[in-house]
Structure formats: C-alpha cells, structure tokens
VOBA-1610 file (N, C-alpha, C; in pm, whole numbers, padded with zeros to 5 digits, always signed):
BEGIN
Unk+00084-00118+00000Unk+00000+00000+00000Unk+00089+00124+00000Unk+00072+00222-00067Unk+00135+00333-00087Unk+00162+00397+00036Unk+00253+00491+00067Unk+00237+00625+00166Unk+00221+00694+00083Unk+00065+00810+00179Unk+00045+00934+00114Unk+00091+01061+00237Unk+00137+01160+00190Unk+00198+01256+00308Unk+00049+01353+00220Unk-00013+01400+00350Unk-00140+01493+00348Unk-00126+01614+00482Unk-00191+01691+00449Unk-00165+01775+00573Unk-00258+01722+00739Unk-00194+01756+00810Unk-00354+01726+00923Unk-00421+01787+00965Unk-00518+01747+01019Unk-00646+01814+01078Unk-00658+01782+01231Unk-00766+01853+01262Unk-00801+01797+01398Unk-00808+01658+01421Unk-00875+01583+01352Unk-00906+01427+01346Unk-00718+01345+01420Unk-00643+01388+01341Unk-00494+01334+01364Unk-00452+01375+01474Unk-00510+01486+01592Unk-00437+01500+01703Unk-00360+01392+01799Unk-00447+01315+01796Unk-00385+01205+01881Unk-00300+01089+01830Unk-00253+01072+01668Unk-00147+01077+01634Unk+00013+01151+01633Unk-00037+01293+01603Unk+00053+01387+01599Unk+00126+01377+01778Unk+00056+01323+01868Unk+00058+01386+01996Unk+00178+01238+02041Unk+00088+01071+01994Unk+00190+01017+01993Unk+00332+00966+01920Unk+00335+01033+01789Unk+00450+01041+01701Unk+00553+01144+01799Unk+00483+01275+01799Unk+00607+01370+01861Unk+00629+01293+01992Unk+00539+01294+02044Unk+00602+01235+02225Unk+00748+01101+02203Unk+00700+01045+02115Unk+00802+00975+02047Unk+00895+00993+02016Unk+00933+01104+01937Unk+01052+01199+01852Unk+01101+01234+01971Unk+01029+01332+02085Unk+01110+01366+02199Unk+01182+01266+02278Unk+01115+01180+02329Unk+01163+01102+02373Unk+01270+01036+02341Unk+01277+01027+02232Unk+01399+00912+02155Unk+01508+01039+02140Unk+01460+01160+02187Unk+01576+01246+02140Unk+01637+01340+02307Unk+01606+01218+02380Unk+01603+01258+02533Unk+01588+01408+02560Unk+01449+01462+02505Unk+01384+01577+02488Unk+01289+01602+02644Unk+01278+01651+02688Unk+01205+01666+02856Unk+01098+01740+02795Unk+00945+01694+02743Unk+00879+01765+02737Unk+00741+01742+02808Unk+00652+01779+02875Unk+00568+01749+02952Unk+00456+01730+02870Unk+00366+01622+02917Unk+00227+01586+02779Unk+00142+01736+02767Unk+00105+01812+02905Unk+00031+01984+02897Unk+00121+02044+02792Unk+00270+02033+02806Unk+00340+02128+02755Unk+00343+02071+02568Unk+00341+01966+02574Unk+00326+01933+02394Unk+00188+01921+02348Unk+00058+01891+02394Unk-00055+01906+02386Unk-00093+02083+02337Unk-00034+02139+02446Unk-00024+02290+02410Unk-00016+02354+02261Unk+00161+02286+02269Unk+00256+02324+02116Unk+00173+02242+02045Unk+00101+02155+01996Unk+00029+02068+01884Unk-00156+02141+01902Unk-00211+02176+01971Unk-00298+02223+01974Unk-00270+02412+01905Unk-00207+02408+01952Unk-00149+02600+01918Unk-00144+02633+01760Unk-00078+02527+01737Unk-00064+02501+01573Unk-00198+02459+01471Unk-00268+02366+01546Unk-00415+02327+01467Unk-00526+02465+01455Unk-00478+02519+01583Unk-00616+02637+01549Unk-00570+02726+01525Unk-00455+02757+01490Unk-00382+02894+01441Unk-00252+02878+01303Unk-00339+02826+01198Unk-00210+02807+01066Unk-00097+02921+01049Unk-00193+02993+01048Unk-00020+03095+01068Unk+00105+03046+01144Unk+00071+03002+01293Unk+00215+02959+01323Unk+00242+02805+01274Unk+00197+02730+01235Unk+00250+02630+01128Unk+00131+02545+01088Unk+00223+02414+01075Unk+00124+02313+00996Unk+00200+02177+01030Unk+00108+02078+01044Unk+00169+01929+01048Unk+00112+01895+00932Unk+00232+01795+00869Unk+00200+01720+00757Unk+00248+01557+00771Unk+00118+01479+00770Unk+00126+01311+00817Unk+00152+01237+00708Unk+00221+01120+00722Unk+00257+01052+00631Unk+00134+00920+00653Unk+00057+00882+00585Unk+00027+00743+00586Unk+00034+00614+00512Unk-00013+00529+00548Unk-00056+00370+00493Unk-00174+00326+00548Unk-00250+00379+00457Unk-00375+00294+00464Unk-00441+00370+00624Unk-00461+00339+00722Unk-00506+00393+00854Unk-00408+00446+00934Unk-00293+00356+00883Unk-00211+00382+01035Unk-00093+00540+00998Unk-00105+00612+01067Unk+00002+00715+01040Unk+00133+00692+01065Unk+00237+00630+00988Unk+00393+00607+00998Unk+00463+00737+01006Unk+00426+00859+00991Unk+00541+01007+00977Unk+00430+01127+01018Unk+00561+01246+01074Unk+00504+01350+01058Unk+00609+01434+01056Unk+00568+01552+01005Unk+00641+01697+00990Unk+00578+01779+01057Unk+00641+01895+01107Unk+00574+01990+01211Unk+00673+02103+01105Unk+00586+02167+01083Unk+00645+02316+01012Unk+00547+02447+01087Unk+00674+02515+01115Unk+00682+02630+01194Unk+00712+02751+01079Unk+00592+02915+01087Unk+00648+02975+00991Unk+00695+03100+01040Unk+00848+03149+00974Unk+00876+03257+01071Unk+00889+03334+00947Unk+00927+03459+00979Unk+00983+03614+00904Unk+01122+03622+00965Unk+01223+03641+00866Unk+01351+03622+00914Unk+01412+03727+00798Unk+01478+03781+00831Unk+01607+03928+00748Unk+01673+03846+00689Unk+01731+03698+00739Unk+01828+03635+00660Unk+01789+03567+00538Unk+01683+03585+00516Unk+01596+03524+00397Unk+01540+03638+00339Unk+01511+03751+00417Unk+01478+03810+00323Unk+01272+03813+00320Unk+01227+03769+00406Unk+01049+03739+00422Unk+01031+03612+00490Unk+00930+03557+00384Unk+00883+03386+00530Unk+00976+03297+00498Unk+01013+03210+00614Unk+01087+03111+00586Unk+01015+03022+00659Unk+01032+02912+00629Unk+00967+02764+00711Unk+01076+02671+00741Unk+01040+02673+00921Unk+01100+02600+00966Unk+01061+02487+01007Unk+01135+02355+00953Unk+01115+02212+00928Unk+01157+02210+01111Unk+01073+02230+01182Unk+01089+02191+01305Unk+01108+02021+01366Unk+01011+01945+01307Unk+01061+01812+01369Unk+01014+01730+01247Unk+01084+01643+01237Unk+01055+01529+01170Unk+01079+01365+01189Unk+00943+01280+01207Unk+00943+01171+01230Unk+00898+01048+01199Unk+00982+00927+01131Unk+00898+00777+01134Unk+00918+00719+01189Unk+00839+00645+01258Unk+00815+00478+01307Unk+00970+00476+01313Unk+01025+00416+01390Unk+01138+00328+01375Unk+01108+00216+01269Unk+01033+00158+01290Unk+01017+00003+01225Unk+00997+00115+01061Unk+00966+00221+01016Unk+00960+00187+00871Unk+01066+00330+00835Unk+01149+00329+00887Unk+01261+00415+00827Unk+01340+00314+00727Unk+01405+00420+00626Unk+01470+00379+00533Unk+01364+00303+00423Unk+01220+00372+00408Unk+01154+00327+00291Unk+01113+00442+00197Unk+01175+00575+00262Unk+01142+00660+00137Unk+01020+00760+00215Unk+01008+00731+00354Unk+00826+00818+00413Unk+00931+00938+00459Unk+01043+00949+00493Unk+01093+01076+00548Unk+01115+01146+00400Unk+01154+01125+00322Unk+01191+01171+00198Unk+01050+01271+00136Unk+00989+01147+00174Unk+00808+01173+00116Unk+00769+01313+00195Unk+00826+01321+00301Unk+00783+01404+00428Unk+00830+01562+00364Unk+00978+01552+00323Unk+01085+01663+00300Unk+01024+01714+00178Unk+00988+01613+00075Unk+00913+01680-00072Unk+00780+01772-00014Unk+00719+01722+00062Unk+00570+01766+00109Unk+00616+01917+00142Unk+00710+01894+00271Unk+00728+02023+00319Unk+00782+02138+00227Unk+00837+02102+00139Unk+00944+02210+00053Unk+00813+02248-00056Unk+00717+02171-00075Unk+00616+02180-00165Unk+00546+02262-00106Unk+00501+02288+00042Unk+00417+02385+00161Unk+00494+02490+00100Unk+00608+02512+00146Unk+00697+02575+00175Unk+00713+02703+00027Unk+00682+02623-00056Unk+00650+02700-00217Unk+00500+02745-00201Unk+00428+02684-00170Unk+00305+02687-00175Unk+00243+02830-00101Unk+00313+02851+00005Unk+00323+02948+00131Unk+00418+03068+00072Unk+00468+03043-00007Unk+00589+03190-00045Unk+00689+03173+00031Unk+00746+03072+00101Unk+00821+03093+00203Unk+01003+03115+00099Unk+01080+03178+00134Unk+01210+03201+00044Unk+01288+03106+00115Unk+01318+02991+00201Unk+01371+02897+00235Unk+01341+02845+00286Unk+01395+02702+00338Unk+01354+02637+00447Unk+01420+02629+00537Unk+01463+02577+00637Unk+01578+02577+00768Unk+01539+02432+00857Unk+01667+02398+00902Unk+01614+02302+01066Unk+01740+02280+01051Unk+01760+02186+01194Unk+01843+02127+01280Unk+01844+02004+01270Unk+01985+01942+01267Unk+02020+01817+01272Unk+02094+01776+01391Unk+02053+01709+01495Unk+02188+01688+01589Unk+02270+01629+01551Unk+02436+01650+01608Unk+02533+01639+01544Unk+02536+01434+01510Unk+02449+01372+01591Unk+02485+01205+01558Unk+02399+01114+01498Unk+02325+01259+01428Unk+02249+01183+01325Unk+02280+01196+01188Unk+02388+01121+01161Unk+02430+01128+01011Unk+02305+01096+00910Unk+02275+00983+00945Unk+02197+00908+00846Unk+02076+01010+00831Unk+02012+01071+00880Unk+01991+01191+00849Unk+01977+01340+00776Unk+02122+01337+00804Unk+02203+01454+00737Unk+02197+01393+00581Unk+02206+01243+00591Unk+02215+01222+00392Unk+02093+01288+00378Unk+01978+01209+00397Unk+01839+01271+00348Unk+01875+01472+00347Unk+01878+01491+00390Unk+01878+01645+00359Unk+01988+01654+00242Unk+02110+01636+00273Unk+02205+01661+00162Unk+02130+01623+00014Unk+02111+01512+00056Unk+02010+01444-00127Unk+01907+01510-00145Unk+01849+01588-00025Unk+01716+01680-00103Unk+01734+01843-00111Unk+01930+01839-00131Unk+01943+01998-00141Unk+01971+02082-00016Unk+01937+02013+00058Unk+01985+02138+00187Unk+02151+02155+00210Unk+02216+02288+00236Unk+02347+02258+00234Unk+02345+02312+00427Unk+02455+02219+00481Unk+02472+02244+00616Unk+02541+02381+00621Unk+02513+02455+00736Unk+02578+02619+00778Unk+02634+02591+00906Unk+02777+02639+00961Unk+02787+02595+01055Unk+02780+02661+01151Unk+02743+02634+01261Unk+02632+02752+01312Unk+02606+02684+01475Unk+02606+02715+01551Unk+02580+02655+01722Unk+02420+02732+01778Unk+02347+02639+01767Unk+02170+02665+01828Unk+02203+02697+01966Unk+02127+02837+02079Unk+02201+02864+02201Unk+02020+02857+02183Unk+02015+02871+02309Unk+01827+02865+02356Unk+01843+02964+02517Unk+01767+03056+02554Unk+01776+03061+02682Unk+01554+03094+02678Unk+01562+02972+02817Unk+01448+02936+02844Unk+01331+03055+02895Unk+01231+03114+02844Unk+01191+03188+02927Unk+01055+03129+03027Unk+01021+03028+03011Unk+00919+02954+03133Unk+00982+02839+03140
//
C-alpha cells in the first residue's frame, strides 16, 4: 500500500501527539504531555504559526512533519522552519521521510516561504544524507536557547 503525506487536521491529534512524544523522547527531549498538547494544539487552530504534515498507509500514520512559519532578514520574508521530523522506527529507510521533506518544501513554495531551515543533531548522520540528497546545504552555526518559562 502506498504512503500518502497529506496535511492534518483535527481528526490526527492524537497521532501527531503520539508520534512527537516519540521523537522527543527518543531524542532525550524533557517535554511534559500539557506542555506538547499545548505546542500541537497551538498550531491546529492557528495556521499561521504552522502546519503538520502526516505521512500514511492505509489507517495507520507512519510520519510526521511539524512546520513552523517565521519572518527572518536572513531570507529576506517567510521562511519555514522544518521543526521536527518523524517515522516509526520500524519503517525508516523506505522513502516516508523523503516523502515528508518533498511535502514540506512543496508547503513551503506553496506558502511563499524564500527557504527552508532546521536542525540536525550532530549524531544523526543518516539523516544529514536525506537532507544533503534533497538539497539542503549544512551552515555551521551553534543553536544557544535561553528558556523563558
């Protein structure tokens, strides 16, 4: 059965809610279920600050993308940021993250956005191919965060 990458709706919350809790987790991410319920609810009723886009088969949702849209000087207007991206463990390496990256860069045109952006942590090579093969060139660059809640 094919994967189709579609955008989501309300209906997918409780996918989106256990894919990311997933992504965090596996990325020893500390995020609290209020505090990601929040960030995934914030996004469904307000497109302006982004959009999730699900990958499926048939019922079950194997992927998602979380795109975040900002205004940035270094671009020059909107840019979209490929904030998280995730499959299944069990079906990586079949082409649904790939599927995921076309979707988003396709939003991403679709929206006017003049680039795209995200983060790779440094020990995820296998990773870093997928982007390299879909054009992204790495900047080298250190992400600093200071927390305000």
């Amino acid at each position: 059965m094919p994967v189709v990458v579609a955008p989501a709706g309300p209906a997918d919350r409780p996918h989106l809610l256990a894919l990311l809790a997933a992504q965090l987790a596996e990325h020893d991410i500390a995020l609290d279920t209020p505090g990601l319920e929040q960030a995934v609810d914030g996004m469904l009723e307000d497109p302006r600050r982004g959009a999730f886009l699900v990958a499926r088969e048939g019922d079950e949702v194997v992927g998602v993308a979380c795109l975040a849209f900002i205004w940035t000087l270094e671009h020059g207007g909107l840019s979209l940021w490929l904030d998280e991206l995730y499959v299944l463990p069990a079906r990586r390496g079949q082409g649904i993250g790939r599927a995921l990256v076309h979707a988003t860069l396709e939003e991403g045109r679709r929206r006017g956005c003049k680039a795209v952006d995200l983060e790779v942590e440094a020990s995820h090579a296998r990773v870093e191919g997928l982007y390299r093969r879909e054009g992204f060139t790495p900047h080298e660059r250190r992400r600093w965060v200071h927390r305000l809640t």
